[in-house]
N, C-alpha and C positions, 0 to 999 in steps of 0.2 A: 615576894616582889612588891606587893601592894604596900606594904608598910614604910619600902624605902621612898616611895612618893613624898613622905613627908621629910624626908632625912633636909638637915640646914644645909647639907655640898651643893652648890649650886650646878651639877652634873650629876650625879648619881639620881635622882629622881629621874633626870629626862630618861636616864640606862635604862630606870627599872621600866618607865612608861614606853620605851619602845620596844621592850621583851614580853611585853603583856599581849598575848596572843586575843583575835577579835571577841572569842568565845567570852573573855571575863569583860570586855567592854561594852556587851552586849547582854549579861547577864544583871538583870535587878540589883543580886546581893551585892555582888563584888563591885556596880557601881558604887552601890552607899560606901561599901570599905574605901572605896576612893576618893567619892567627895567630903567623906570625913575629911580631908587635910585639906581641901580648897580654901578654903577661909583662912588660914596661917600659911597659905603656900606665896612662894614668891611671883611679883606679878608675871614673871616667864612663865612659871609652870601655872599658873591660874589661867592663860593664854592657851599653852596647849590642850589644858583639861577641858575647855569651853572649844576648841576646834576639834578633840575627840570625841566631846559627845552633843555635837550641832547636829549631828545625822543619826541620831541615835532615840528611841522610846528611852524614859527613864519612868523610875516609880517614884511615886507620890514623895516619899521620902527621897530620896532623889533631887527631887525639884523643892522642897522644899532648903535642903542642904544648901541649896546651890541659891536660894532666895535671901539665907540668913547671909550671905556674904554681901546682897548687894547693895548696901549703905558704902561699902567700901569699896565698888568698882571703878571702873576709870568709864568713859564713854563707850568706846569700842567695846568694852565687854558687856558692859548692858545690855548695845547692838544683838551681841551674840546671844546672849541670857533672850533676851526677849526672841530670838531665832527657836532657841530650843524651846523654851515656852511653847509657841507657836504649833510646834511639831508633838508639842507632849497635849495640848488644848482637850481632848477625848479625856483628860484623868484627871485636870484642873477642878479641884475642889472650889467653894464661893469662897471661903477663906481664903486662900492663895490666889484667885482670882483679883479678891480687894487688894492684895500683896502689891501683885503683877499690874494695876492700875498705878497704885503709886511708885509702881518703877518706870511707867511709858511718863510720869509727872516730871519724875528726876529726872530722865533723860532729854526731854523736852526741856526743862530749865536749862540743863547744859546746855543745849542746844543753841539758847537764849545768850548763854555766855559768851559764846564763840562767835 
């Protein structure tokens, strides 16, 4: 099921992501198997993937995954990126730490824009 995450049908992703029992949303590995496709997924399912896992620990790798996307987010997901950041802060390396600054940068400029 994790692989269809990334499938182009603009449906079949969300199928597979509402079959996915908590057990793998909650699990380290099977998140990395999932945010592997966040960065090429479409901004719907980049949406839901950041509202499944705003309540969730992720691993280093994980947060990292979810970091290399964010040159390309919109505001609102930033929003949420830095939610989960927040919640994952106990596993923040200084490296992704400097990441995570110049993401509160960007969003703030947005900010500036609007």
């Amino acid at each position: 099921l994790i692989r269809l995450i990334g499938d182009n049908d603009p449906v079949v992703p969300h199928f597979a992501m509402a079959r996915l029992p908590d057990e793998i949303w909650n699990n380290p590995v099977y998140q990395e198997a999932i945010l592997k496709y966040f960065g090429s997924a479409s901004l719907e399912i980049q949406n839901t993937l950041l509202a499944k896992f705003v309540d969730k620990k992720l691993s280093v790798a994980g947060l990292n995954l979810l970091i290399s996307a964010a040159p390309r987010l919109n505001k609102g997901q930033l929003q949420k990126l830095l939610i989960i950041f927040e919640k994952n802060k106990d596993i923040i390396s200084e490296n992704l730490e400097k990441e995570i600054i110049v993401l509160k940068k960007q969003l703030s400029d947005l900010r500036l824009l609007h």
